[in-house]
mmCIF file of the N, C-alpha and C atoms, coordinates in Angstrom:
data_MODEL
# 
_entry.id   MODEL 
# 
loop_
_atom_site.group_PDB 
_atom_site.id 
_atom_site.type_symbol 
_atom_site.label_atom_id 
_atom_site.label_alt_id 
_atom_site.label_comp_id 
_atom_site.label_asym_id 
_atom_site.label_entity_id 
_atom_site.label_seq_id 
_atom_site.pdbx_PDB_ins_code 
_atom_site.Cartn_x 
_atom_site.Cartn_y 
_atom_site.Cartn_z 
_atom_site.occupancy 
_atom_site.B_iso_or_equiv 
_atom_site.pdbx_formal_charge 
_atom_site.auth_seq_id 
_atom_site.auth_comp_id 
_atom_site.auth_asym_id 
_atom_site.auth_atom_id 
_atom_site.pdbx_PDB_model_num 
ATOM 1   N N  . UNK A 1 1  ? 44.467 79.788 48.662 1.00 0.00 ? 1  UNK A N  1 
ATOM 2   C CA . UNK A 1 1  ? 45.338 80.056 47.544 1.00 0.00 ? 1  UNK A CA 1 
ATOM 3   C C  . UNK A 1 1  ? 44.503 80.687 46.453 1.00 0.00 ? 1  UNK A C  1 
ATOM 4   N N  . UNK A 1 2  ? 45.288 81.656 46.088 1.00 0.00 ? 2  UNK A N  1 
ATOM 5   C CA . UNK A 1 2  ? 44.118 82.431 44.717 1.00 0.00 ? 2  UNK A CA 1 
ATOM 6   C C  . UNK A 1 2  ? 44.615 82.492 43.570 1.00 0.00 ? 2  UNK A C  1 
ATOM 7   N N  . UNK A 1 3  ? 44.314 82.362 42.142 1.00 0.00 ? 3  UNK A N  1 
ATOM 8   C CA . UNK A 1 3  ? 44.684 82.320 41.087 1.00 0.00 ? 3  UNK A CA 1 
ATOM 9   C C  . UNK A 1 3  ? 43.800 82.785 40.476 1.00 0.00 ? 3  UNK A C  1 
ATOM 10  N N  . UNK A 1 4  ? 44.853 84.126 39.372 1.00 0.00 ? 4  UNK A N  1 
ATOM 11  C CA . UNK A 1 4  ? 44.029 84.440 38.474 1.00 0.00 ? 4  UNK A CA 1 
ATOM 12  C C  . UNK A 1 4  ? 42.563 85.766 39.565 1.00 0.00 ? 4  UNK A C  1 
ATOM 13  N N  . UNK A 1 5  ? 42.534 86.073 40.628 1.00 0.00 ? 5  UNK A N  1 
ATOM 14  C CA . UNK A 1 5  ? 41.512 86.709 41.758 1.00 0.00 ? 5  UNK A CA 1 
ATOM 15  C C  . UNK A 1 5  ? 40.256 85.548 42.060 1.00 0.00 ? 5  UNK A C  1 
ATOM 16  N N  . UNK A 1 6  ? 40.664 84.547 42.036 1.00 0.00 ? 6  UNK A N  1 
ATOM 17  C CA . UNK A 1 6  ? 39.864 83.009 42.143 1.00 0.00 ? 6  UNK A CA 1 
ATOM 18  C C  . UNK A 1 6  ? 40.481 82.603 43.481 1.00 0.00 ? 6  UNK A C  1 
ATOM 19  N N  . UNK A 1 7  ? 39.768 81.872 44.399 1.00 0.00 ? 7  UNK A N  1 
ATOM 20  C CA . UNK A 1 7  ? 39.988 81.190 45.076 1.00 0.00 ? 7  UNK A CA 1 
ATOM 21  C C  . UNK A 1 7  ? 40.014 79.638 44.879 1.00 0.00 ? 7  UNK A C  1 
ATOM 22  N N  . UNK A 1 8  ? 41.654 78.798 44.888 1.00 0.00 ? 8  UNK A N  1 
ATOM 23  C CA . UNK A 1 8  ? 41.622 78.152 43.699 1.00 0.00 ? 8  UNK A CA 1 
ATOM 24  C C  . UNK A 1 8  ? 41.844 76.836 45.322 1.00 0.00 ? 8  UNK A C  1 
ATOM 25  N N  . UNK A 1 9  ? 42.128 76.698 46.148 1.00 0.00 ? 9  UNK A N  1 
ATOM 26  C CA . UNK A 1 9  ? 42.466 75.983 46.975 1.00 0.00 ? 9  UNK A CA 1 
ATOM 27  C C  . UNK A 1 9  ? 42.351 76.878 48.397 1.00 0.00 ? 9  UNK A C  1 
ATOM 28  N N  . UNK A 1 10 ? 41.885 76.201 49.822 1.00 0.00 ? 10 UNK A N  1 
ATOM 29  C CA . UNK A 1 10 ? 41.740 76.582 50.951 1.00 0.00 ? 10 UNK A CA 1 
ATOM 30  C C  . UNK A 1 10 ? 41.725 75.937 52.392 1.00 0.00 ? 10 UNK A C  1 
ATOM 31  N N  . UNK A 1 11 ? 42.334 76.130 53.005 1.00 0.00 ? 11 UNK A N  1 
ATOM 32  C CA . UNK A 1 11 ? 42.611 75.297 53.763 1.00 0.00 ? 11 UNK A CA 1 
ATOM 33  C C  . UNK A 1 11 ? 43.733 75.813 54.971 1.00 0.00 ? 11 UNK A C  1 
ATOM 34  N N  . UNK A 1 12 ? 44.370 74.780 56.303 1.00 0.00 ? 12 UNK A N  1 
ATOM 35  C CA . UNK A 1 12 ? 45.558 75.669 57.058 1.00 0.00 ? 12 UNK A CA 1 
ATOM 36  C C  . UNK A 1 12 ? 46.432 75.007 55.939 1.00 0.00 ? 12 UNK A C  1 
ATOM 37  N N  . UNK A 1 13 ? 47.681 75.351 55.945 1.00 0.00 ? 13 UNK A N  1 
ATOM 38  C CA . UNK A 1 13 ? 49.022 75.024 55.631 1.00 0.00 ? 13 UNK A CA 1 
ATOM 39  C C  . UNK A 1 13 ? 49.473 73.683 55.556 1.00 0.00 ? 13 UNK A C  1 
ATOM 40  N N  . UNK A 1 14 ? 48.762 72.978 56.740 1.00 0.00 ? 14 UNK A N  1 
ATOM 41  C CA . UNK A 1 14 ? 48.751 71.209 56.830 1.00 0.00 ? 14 UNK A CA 1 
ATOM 42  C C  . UNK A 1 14 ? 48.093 71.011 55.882 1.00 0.00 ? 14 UNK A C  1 
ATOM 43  N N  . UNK A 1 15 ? 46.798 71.236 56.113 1.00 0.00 ? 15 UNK A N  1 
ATOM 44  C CA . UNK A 1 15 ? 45.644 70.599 54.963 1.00 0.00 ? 15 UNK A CA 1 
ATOM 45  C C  . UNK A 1 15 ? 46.243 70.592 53.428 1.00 0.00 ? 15 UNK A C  1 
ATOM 46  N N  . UNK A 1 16 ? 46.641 72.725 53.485 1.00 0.00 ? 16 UNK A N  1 
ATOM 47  C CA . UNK A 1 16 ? 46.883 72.438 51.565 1.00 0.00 ? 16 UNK A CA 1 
ATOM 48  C C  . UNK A 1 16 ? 48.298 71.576 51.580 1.00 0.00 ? 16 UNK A C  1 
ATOM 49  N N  . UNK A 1 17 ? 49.056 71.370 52.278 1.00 0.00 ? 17 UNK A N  1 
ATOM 50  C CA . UNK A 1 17 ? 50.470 70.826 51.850 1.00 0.00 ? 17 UNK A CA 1 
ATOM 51  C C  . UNK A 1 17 ? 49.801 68.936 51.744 1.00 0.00 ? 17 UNK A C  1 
ATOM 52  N N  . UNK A 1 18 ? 49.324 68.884 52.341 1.00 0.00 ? 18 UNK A N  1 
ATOM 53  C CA . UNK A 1 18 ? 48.779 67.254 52.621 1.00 0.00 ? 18 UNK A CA 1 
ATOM 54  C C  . UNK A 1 18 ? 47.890 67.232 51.071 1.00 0.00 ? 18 UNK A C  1 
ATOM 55  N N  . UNK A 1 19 ? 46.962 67.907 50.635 1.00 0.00 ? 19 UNK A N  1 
ATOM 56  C CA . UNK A 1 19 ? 46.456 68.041 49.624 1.00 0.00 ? 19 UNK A CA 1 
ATOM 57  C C  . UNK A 1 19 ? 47.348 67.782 47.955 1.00 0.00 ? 19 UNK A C  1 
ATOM 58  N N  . UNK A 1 20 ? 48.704 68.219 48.173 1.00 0.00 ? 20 UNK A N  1 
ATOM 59  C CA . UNK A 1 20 ? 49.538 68.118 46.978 1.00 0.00 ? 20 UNK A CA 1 
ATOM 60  C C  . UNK A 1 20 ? 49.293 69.079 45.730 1.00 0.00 ? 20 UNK A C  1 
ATOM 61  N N  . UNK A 1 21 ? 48.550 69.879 46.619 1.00 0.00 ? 21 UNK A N  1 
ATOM 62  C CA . UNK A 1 21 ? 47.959 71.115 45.178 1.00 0.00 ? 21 UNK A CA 1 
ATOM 63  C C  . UNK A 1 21 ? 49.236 71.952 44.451 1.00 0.00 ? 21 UNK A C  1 
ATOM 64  N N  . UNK A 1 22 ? 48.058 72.891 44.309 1.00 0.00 ? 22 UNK A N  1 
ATOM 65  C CA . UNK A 1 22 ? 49.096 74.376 43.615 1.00 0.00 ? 22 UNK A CA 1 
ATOM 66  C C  . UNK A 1 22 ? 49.947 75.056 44.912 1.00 0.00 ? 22 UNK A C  1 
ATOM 67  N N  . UNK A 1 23 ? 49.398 74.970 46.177 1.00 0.00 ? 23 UNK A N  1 
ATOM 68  C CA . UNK A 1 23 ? 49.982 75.766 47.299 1.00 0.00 ? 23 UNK A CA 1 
ATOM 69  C C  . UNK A 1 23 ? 51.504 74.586 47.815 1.00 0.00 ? 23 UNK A C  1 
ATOM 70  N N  . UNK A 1 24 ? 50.918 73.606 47.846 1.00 0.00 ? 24 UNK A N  1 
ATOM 71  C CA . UNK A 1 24 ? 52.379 72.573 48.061 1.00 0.00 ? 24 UNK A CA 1 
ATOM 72  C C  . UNK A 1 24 ? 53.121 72.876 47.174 1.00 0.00 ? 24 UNK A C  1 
ATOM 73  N N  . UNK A 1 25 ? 52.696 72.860 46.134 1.00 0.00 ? 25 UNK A N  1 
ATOM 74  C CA . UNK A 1 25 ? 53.952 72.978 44.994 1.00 0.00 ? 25 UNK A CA 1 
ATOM 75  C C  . UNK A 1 25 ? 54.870 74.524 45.107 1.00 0.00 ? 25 UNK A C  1 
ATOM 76  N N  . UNK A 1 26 ? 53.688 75.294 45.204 1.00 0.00 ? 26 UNK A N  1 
ATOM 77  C CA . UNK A 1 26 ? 54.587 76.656 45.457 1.00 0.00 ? 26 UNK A CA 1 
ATOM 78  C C  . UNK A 1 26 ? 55.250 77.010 46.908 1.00 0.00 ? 26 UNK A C  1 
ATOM 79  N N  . UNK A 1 27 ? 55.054 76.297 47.786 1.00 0.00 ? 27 UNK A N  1 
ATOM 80  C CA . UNK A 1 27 ? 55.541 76.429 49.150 1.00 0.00 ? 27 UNK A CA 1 
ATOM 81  C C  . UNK A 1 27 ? 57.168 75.501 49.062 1.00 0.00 ? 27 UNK A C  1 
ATOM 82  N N  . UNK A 1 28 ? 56.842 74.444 48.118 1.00 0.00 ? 28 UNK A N  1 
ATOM 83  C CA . UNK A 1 28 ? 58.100 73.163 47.704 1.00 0.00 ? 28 UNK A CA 1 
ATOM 84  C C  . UNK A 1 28 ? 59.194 74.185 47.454 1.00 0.00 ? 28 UNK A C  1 
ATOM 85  N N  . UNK A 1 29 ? 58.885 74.879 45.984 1.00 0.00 ? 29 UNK A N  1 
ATOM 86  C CA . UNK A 1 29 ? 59.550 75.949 45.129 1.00 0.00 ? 29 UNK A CA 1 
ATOM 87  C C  . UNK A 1 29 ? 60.158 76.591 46.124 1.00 0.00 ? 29 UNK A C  1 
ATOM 88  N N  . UNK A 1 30 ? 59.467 77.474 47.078 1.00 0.00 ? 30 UNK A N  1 
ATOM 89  C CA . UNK A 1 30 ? 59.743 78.906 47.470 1.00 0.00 ? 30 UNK A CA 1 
ATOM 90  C C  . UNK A 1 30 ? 60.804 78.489 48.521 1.00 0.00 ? 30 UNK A C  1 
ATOM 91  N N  . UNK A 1 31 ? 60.779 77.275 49.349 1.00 0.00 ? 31 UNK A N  1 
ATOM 92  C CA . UNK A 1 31 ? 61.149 76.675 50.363 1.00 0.00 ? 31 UNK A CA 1 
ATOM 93  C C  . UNK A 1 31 ? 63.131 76.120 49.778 1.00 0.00 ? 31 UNK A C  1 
ATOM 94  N N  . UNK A 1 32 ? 63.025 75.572 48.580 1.00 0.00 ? 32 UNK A N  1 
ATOM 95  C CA . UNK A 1 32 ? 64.277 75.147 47.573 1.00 0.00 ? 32 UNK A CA 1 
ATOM 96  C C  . UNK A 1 32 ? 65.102 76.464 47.368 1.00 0.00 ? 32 UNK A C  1 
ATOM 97  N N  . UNK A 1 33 ? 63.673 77.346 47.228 1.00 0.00 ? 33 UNK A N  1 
ATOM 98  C CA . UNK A 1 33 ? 64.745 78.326 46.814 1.00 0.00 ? 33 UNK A CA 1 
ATOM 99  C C  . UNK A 1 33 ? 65.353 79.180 48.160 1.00 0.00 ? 33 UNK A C  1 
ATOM 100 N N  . UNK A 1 34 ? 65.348 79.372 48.838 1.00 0.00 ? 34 UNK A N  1 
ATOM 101 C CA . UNK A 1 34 ? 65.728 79.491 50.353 1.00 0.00 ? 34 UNK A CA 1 
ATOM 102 C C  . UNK A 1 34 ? 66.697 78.550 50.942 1.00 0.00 ? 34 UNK A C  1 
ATOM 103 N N  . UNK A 1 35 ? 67.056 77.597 50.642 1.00 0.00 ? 35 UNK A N  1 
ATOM 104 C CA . UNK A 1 35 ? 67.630 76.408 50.719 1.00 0.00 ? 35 UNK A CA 1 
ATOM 105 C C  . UNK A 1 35 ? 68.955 76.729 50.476 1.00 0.00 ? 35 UNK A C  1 
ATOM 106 N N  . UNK A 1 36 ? 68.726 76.949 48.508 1.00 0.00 ? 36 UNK A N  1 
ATOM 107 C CA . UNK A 1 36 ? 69.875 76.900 47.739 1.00 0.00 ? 36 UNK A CA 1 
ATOM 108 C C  . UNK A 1 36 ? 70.590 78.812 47.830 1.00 0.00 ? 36 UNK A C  1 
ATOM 109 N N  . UNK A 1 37 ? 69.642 79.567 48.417 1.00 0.00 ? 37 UNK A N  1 
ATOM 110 C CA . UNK A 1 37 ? 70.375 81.196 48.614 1.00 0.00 ? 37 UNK A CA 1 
ATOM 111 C C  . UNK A 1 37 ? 71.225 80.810 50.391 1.00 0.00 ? 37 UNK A C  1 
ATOM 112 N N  . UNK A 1 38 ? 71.055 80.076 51.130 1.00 0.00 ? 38 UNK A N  1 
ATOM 113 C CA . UNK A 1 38 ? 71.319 79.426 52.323 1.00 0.00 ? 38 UNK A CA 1 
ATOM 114 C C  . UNK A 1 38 ? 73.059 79.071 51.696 1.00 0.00 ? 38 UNK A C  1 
ATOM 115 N N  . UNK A 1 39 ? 73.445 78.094 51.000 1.00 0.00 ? 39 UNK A N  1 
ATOM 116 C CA . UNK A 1 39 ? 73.586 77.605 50.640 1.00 0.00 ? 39 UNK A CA 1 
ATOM 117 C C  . UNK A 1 39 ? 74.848 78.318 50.243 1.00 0.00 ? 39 UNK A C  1 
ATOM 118 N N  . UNK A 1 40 ? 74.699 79.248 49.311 1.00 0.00 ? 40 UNK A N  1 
ATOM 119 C CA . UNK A 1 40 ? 75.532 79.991 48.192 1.00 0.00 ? 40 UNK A CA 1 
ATOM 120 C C  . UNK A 1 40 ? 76.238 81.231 49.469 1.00 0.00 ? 40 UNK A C  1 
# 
């Protein structure tokens, strides 16, 4: 995960989601929002 051209978190997809970082949170988001366009 990069922030800012930083490498801010790294890992597979398990690891960062198990981690609870910035990448879970934005995978949470992106995932809701797919959900709720599903949805409508």
């Amino acid at each position: 995960m990069m922030e800012h051209g930083t490498i801010v978190e790294s890992g597979t997809h398990h690891e960062l989601m198990a981690a609870g970082g910035r990448y879970a949170r934005l995978f949470r988001l992106q995932a809701q929002g797919h959900a709720e366009a599903a949805v409508a």
